[in-house]
TIRO-2110 file (N, C-alpha, C; in Angstrom, 1 decimal):
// TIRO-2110
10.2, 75.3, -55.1, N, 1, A
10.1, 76.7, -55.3, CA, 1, A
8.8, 77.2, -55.7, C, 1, A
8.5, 78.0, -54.8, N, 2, A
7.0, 78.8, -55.7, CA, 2, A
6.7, 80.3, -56.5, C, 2, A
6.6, 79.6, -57.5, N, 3, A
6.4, 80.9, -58.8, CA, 3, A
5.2, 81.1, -58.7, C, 3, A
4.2, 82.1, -58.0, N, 4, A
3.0, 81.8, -58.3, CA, 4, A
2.7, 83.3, -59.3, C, 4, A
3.6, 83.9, -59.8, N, 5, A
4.2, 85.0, -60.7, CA, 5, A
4.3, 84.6, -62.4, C, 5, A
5.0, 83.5, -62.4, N, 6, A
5.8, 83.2, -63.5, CA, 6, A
5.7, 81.5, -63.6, C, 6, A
4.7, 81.7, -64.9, N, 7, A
4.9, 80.3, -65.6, CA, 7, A
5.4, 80.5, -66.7, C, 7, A
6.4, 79.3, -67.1, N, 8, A
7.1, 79.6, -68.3, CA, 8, A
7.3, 80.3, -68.6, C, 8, A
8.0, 81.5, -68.0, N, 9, A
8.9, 82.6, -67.7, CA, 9, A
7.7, 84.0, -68.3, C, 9, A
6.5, 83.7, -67.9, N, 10, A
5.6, 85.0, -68.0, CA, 10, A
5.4, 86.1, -66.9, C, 10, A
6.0, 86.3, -67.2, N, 11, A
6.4, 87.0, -65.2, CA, 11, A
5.4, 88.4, -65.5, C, 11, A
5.2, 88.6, -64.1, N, 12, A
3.9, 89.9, -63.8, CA, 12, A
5.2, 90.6, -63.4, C, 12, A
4.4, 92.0, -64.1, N, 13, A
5.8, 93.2, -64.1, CA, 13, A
5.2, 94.2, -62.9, C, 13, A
4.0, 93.2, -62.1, N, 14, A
3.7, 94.1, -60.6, CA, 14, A
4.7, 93.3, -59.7, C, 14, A
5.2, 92.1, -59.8, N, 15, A
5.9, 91.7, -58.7, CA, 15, A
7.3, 92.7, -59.0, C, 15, A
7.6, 92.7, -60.1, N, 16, A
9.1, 93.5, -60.7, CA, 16, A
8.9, 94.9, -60.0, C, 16, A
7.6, 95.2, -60.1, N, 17, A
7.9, 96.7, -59.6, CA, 17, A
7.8, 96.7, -58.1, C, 17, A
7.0, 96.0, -57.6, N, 18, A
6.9, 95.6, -56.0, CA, 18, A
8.2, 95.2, -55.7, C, 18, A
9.2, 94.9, -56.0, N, 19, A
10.2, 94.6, -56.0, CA, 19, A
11.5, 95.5, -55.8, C, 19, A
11.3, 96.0, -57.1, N, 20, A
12.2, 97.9, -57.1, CA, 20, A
11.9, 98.8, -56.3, C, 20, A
10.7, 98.9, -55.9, N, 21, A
9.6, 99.9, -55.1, CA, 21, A
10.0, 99.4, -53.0, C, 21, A
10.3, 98.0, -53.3, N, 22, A
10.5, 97.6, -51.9, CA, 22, A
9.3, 97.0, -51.0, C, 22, A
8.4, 97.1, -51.5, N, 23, A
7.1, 96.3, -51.3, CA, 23, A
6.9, 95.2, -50.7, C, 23, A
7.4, 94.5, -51.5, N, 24, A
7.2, 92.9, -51.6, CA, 24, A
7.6, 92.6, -49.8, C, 24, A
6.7, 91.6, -49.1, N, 25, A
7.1, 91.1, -47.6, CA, 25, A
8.7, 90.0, -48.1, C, 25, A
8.9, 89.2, -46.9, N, 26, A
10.3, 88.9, -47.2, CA, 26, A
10.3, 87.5, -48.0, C, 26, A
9.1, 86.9, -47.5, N, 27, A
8.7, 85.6, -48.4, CA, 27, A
8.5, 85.4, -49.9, C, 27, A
8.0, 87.1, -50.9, N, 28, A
7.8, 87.2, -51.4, CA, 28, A
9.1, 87.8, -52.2, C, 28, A
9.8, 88.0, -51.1, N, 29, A
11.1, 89.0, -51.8, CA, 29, A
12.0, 87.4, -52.7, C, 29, A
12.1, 86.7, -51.0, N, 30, A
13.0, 85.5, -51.2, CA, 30, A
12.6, 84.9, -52.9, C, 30, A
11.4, 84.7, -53.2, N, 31, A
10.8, 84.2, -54.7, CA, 31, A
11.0, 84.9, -55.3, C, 31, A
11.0, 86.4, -55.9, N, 32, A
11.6, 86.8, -56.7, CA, 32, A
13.3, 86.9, -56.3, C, 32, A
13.5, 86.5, -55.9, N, 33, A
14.8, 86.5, -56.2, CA, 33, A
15.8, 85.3, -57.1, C, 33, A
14.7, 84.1, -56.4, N, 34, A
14.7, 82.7, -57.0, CA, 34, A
14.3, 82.9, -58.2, C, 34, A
13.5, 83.7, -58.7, N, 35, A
13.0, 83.7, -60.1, CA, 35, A
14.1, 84.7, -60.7, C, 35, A
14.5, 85.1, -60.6, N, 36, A
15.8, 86.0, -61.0, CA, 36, A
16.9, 85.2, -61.5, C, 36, A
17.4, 84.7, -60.8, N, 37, A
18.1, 83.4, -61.0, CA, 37, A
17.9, 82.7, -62.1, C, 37, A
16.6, 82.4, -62.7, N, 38, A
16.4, 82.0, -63.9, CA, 38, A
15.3, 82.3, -65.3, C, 38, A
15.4, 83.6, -64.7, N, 39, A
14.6, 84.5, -65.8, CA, 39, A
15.7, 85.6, -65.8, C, 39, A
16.3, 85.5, -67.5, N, 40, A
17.4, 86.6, -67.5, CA, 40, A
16.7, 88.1, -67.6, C, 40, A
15.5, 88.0, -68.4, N, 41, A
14.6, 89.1, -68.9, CA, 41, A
14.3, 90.1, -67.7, C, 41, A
13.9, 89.5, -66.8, N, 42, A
13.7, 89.8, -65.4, CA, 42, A
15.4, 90.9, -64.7, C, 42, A
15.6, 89.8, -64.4, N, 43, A
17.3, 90.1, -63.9, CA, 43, A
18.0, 91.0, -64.9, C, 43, A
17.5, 91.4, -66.5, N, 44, A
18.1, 92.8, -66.7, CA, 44, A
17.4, 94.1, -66.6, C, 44, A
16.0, 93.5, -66.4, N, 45, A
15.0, 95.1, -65.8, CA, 45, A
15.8, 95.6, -64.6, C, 45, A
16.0, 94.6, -63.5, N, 46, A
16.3, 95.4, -62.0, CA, 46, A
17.5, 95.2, -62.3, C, 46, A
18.3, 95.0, -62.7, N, 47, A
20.2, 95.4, -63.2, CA, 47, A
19.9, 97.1, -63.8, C, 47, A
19.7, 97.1, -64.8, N, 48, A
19.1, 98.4, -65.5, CA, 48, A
18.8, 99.6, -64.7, C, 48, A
17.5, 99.0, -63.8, N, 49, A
16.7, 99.9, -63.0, CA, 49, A
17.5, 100.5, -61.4, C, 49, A
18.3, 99.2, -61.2, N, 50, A
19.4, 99.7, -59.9, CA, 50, A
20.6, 100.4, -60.3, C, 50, A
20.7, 100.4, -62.1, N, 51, A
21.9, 100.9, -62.1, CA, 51, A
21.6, 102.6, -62.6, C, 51, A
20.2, 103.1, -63.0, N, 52, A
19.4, 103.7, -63.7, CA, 52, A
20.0, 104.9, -62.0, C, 52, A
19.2, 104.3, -61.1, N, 53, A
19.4, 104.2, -59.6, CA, 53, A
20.5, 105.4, -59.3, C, 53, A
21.2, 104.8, -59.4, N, 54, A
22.9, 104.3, -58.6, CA, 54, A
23.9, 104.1, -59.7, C, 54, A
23.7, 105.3, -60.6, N, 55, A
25.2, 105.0, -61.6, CA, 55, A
26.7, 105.4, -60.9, C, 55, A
26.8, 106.1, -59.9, N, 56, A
28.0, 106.0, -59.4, CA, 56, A
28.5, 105.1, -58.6, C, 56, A
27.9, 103.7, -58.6, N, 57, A
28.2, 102.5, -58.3, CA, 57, A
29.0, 101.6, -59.1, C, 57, A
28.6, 102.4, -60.6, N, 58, A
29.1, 101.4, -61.9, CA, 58, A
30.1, 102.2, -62.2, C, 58, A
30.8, 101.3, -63.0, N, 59, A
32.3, 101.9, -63.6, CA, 59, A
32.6, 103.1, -65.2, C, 59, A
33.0, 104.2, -65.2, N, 60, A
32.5, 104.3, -66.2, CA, 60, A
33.7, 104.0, -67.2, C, 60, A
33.7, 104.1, -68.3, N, 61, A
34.6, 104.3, -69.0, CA, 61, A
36.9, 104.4, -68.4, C, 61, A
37.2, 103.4, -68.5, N, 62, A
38.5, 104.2, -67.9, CA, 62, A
39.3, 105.3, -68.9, C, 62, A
40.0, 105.9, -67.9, N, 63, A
40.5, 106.8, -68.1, CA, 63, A
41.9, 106.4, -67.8, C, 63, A
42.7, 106.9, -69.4, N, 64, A
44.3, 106.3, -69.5, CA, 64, A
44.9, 107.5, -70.2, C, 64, A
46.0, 107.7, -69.2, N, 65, A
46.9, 108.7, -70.1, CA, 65, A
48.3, 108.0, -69.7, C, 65, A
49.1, 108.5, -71.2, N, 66, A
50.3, 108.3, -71.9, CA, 66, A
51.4, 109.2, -70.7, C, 66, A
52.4, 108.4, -70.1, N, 67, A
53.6, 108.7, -69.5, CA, 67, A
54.4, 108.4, -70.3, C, 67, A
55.5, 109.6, -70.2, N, 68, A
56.5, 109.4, -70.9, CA, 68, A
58.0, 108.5, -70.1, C, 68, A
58.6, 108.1, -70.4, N, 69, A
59.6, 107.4, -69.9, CA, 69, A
60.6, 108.5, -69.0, C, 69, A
60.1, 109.7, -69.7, N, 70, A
61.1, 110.3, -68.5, CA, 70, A
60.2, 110.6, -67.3, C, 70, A
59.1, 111.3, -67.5, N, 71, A
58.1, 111.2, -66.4, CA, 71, A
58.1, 110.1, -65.4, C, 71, A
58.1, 108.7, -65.8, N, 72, A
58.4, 107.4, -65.2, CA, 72, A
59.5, 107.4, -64.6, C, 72, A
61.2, 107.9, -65.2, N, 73, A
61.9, 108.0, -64.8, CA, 73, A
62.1, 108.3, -62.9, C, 73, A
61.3, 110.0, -63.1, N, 74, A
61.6, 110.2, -61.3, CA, 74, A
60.8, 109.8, -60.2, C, 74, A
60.2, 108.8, -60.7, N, 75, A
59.4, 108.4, -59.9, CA, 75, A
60.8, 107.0, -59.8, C, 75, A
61.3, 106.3, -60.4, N, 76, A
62.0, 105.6, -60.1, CA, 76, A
63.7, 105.6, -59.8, C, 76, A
64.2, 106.3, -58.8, N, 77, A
65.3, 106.5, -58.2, CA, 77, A
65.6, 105.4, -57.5, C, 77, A
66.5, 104.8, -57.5, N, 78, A
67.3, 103.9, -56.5, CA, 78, A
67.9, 104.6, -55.3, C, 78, A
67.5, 104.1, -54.1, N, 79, A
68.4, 104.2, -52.9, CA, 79, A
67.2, 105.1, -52.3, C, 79, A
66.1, 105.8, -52.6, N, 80, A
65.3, 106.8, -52.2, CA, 80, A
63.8, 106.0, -51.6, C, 80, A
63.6, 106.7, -50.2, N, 81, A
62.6, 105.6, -49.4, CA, 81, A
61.5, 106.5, -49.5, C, 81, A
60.3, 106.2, -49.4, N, 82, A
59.2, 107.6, -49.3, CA, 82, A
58.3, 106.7, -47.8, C, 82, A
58.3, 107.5, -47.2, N, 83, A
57.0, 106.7, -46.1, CA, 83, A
56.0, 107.7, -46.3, C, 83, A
55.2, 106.1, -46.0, N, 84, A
53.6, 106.7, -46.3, CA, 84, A
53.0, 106.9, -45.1, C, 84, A
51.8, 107.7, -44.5, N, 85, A
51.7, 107.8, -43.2, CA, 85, A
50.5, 107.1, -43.6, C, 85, A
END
């Protein structure tokens, strides 16, 4: 594997950005990606930065509300078929 970026996980924050930015040719993409893999520091900039991005990708918070048993109730009738189209 060639890091010619990152010794002992000192990584140049131009390949990071050439990276986010789209830059990087494909040979260059392939190695940082390999270096991602084992530089966590790295791998939470562009987590961060794609999710900074693209938060409607990520989950937010769920959202739970309280049914009451009789609510539950008519949804549960015996003998009653519903088709779905």
């Amino acid at each position: 594997m060639n890091r010619k970026w990152c010794e002992k996980m000192n990584c140049d924050r131009k390949k990071l950005t050439q990276f986010l930015s789209k830059e990087l040719d494909i040979d260059n993409k392939l190695d940082f990606l390999f270096h991602l893999d084992d530089c966590t520091e790295c791998w939470e900039e562009v987590y961060n930065a794609i999710k900074a991005q693209h938060p409607h990708y990520y989950k937010s918070k769920a959202r739970r509300m309280k049914i009451s048993e009789k609510e539950i109730a008519q949804f549960d009738k015996e003998g009653e078929v519903f088709e779905v189209a």
